[in-house]
C-alpha positions as a Markdown table, in Angstrom:
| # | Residue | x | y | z |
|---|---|---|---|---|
| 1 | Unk | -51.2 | -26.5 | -8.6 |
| 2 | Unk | -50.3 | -23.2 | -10.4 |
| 3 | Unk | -47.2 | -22.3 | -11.4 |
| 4 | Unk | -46.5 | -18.0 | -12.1 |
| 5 | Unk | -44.7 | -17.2 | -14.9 |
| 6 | Unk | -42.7 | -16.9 | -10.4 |
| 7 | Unk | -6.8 | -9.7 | -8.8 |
| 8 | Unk | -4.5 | -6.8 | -10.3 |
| 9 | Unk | -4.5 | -3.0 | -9.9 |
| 10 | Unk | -6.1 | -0.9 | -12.4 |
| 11 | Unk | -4.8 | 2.4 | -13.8 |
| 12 | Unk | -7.9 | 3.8 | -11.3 |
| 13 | Unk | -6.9 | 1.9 | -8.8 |
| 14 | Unk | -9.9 | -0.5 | -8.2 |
| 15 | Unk | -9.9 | -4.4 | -7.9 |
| 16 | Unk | -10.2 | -6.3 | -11.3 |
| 17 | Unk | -11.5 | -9.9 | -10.9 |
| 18 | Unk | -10.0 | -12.0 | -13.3 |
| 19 | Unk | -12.1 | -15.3 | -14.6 |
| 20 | Unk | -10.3 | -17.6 | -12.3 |
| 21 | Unk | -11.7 | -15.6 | -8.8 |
| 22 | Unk | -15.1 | -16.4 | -10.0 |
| 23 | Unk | -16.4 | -19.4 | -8.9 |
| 24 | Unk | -17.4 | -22.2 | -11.1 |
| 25 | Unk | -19.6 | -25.0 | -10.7 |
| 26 | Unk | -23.2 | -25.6 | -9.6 |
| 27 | Unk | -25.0 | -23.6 | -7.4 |
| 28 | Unk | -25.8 | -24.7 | -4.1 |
| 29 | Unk | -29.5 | -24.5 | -3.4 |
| 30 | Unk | -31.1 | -24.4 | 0.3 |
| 31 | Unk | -34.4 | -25.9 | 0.3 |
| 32 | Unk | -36.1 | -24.7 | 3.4 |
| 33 | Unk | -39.1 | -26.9 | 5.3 |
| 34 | Unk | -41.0 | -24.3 | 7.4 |
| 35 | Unk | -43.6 | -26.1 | 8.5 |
| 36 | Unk | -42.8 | -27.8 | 12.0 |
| 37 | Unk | -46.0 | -29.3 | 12.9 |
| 38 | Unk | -47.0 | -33.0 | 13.5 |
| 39 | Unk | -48.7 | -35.0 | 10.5 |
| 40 | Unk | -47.6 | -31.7 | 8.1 |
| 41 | Unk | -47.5 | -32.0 | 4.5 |
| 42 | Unk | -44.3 | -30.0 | 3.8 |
| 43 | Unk | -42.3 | -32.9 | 3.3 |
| 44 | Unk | -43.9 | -34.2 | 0.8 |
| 45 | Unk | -43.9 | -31.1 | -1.5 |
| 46 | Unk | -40.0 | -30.3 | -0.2 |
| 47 | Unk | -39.0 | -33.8 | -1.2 |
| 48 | Unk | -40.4 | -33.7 | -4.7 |
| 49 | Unk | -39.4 | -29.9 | -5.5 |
| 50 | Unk | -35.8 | -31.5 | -4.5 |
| 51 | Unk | -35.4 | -33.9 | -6.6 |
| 52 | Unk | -36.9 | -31.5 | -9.6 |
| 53 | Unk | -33.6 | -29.3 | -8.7 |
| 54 | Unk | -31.6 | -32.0 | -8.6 |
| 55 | Unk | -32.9 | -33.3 | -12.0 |
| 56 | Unk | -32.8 | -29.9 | -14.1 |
| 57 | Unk | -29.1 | -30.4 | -13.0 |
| 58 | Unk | -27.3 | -27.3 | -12.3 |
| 59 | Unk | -27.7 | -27.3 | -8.5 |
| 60 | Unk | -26.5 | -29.1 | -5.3 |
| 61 | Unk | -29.5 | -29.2 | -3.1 |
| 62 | Unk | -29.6 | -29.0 | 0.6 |
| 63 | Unk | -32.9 | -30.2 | 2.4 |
| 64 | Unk | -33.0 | -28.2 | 5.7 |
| 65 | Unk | -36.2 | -29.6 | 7.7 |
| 66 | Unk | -36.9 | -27.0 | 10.8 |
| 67 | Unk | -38.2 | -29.8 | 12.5 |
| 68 | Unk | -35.4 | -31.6 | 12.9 |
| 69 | Unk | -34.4 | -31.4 | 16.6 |
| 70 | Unk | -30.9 | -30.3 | 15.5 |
| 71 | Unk | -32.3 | -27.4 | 13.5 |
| 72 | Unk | -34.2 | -25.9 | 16.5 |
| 73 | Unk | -33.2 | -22.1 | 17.7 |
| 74 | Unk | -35.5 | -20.7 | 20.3 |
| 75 | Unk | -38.2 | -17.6 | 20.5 |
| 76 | Unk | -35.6 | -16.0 | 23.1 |
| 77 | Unk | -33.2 | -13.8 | 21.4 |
| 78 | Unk | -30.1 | -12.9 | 23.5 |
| 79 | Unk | -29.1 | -9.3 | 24.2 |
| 80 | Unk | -27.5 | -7.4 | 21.6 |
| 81 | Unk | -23.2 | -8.4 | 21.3 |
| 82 | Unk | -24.0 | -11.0 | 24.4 |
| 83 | Unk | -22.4 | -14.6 | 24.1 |
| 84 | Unk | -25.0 | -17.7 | 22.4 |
| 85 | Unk | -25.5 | -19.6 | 25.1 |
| 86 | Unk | -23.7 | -22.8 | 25.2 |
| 87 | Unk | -27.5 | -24.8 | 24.1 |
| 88 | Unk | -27.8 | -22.5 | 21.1 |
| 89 | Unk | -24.1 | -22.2 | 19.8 |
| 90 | Unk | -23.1 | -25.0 | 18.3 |
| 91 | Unk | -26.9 | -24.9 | 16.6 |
| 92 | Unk | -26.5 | -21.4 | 15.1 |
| 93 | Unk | -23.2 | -22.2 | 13.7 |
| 94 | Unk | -24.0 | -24.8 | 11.5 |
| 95 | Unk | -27.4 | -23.6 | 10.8 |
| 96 | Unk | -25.2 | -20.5 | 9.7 |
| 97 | Unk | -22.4 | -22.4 | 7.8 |
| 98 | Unk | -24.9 | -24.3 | 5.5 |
| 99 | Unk | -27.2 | -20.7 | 4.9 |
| 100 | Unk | -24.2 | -19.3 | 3.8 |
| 101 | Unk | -22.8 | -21.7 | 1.1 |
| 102 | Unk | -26.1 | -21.6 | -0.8 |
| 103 | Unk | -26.5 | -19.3 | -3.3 |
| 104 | Unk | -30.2 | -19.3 | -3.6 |
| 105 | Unk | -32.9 | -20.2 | -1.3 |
| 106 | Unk | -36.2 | -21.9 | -2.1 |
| 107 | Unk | -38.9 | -21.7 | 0.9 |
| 108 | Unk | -41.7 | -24.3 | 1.2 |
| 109 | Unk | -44.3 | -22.9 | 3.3 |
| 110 | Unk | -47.7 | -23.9 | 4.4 |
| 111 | Unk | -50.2 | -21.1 | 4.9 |
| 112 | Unk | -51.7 | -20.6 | 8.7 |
| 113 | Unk | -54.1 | -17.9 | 9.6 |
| 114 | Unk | -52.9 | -15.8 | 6.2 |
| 115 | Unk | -49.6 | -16.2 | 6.7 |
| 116 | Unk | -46.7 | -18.1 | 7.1 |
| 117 | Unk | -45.5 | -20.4 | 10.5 |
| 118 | Unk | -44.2 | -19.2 | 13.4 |
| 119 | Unk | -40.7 | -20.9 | 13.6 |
| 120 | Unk | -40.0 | -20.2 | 10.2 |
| 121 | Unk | -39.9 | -16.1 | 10.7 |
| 122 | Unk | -37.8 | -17.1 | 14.3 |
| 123 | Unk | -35.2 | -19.1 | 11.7 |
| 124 | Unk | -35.0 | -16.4 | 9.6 |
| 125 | Unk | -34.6 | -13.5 | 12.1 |
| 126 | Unk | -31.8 | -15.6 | 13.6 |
| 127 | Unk | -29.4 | -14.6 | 10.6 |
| 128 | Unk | -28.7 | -11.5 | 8.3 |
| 129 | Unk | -25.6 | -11.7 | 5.9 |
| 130 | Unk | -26.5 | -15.6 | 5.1 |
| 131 | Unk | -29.3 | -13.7 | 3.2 |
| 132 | Unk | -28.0 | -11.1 | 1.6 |
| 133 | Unk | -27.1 | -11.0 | -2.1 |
| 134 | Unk | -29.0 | -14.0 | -2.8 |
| 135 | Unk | -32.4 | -14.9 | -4.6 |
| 136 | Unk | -35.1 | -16.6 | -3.0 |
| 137 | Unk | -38.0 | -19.0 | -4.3 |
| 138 | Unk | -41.6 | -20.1 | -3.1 |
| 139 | Unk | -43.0 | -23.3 | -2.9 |
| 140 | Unk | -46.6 | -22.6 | -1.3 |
| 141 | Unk | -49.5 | -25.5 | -0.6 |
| 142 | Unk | -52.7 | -25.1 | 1.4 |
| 143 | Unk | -56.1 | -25.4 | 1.4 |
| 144 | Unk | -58.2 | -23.4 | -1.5 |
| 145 | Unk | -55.8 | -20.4 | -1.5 |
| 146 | Unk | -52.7 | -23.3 | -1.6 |
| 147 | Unk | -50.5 | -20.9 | 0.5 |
| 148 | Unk | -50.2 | -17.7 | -1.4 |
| 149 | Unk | -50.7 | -15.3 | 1.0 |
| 150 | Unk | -48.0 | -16.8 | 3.0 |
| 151 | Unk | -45.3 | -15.8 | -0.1 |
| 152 | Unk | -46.6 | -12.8 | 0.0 |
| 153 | Unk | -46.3 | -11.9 | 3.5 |
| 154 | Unk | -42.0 | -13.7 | 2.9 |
| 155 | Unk | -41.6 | -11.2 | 0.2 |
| 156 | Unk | -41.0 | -8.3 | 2.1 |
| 157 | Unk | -38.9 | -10.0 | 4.5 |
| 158 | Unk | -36.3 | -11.4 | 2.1 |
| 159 | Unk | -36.5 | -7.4 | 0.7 |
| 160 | Unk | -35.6 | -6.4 | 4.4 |
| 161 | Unk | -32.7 | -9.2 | 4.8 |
| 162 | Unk | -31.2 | -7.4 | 0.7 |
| 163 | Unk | -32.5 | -10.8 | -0.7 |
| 164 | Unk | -33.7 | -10.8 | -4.3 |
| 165 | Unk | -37.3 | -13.1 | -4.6 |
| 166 | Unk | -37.9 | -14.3 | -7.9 |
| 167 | Unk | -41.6 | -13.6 | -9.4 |
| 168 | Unk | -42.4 | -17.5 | -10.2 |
| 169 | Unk | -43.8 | -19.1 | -7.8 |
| 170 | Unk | -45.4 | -22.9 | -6.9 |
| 171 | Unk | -48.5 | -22.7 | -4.9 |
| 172 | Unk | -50.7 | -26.0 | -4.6 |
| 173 | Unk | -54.4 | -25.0 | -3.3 |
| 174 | Unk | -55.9 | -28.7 | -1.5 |
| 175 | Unk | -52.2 | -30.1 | -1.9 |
| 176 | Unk | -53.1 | -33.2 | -0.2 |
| 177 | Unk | -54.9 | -34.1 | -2.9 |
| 178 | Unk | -52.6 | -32.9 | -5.7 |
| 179 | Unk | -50.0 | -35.9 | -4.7 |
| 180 | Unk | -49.8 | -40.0 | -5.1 |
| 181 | Unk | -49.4 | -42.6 | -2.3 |
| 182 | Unk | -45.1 | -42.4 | -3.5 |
| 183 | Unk | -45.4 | -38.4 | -3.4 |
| 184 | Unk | -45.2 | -37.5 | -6.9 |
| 185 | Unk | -48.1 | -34.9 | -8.6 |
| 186 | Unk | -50.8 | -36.5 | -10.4 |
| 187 | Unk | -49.9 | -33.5 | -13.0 |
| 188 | Unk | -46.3 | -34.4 | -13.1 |
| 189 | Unk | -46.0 | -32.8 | -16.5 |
| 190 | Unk | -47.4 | -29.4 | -15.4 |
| 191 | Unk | -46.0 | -29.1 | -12.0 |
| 192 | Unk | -42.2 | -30.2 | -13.4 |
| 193 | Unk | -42.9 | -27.6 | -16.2 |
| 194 | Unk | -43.8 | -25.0 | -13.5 |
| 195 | Unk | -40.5 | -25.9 | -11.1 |
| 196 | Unk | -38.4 | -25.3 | -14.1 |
| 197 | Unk | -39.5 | -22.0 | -14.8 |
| 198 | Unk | -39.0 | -21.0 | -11.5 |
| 199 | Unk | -35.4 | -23.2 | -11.2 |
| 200 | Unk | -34.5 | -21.1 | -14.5 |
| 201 | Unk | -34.8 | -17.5 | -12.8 |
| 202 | Unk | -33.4 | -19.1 | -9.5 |
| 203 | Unk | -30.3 | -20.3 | -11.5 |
| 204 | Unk | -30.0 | -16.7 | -13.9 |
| 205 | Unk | -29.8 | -14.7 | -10.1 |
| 206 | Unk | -28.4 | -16.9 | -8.1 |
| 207 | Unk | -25.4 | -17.1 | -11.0 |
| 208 | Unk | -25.2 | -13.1 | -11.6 |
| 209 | Unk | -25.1 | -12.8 | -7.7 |
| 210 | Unk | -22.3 | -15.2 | -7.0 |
| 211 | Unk | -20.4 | -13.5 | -9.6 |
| 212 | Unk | -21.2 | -10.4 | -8.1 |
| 213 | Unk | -20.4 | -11.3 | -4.6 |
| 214 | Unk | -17.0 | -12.6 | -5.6 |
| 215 | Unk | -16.4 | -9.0 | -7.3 |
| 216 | Unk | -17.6 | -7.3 | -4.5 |
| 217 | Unk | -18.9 | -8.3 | -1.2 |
| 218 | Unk | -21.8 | -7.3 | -0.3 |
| 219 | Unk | -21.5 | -6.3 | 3.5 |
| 220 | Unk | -19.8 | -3.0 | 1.6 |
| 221 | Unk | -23.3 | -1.9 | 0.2 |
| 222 | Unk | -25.5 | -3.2 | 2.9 |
């Protein structure tokens, strides 16, 4: 495991925010599994980097698995301003309505063929303003190069979608052998040390965002 160092008028006439339009409270955290295959690993490492968020204690986390059934959007977009089929809609909405409560995003990816899977860039494509405005975090795990060149490849993406990446990052290179039989690192001291550093920038953007958002929203600048 490594862990990178990852409303009233004014005299102009523009909208003042007072404290009260702000909002308060923890941030809501997406943790995304985007690894869909049979006997993966992702759910181990998504399972412990959740309860590490929910520990360091200023974020609500959602686990959202793409493998679950209920999660599943398919490789066929429809035309442009054409109706979601009846199959897809009820999926895209509340894929939509949880991507857009959270206020930061952490991905856990494996790394196939120097990259990152397949149904995780068709889950992402899916949506655009859920995105926006928001940071985004990388939990990485692989063989030897423990899923590094997948991040990289999701950093420009999120840039694409007006997400903001943060520049810590988990990677854990053979991660099959980096957990115990209960799914907790054998270096729980280093890898909970390298999850807060990253939970720290995730919680500085993801704070300074919302703020923003509820100032301005962002569709005005996109």
């Amino acid at each position: 495991m490594t862990g990178t160092r990852s409303t009233a008028a004014t005299a102009t006439g523009a909208t003042a925010v007072t404290t009260a339009d702000v909002p308060a409270g923890p941030l809501r955290l997406a943790v995304i599994v985007g690894s869909v295959r049979e006997g993966r690993f992702g759910p181990v490492v998504a399972h412990w980097f959740a309860e590490e968020a929910r520990t360091y204690g200023e974020f609500e986390v959602d686990v959202l698995d793409l493998a679950r059934a209920e999660h599943e959007l398919p490789v066929a977009f429809p035309e442009f301003g054409a109706p979601l089929p009846d199959a897809v809609r009820e999926t895209h909405r509340a894929l939509s309505e949880r991507l857009a409560a959270a206020d930061a995003f952490v991905i856990v990816t494996p790394e196939y063929n120097h990259s990152y899977p397949a149904p995780l860039k068709n889950t992402i494509d899916w949506f655009r303003e859920e995105w926006q405005a928001k940071p985004a975090g990388f939990v990485s795990y692989g063989g030897m190069a423990g899923g590094q060149r997948a991040v990289e490849h999701l950093r420009p993406v999120f840039a694409e979608l007006h997400a903001v990446t943060v520049r810590e990052t988990l990677s854990f290179h053979m991660a099959w052998e980096r957990f115990d039989e209960d799914g907790v690192p054998h270096d729980r001291e280093g890898t909970s040390a390298a999850a807060k550093g990253m939970l720290r920038q995730l919680r500085w953007w993801g704070g300074a965002l919302r703020e923003a958002r509820a100032k301005s929203p962002y569709g005005s600048a996109a």
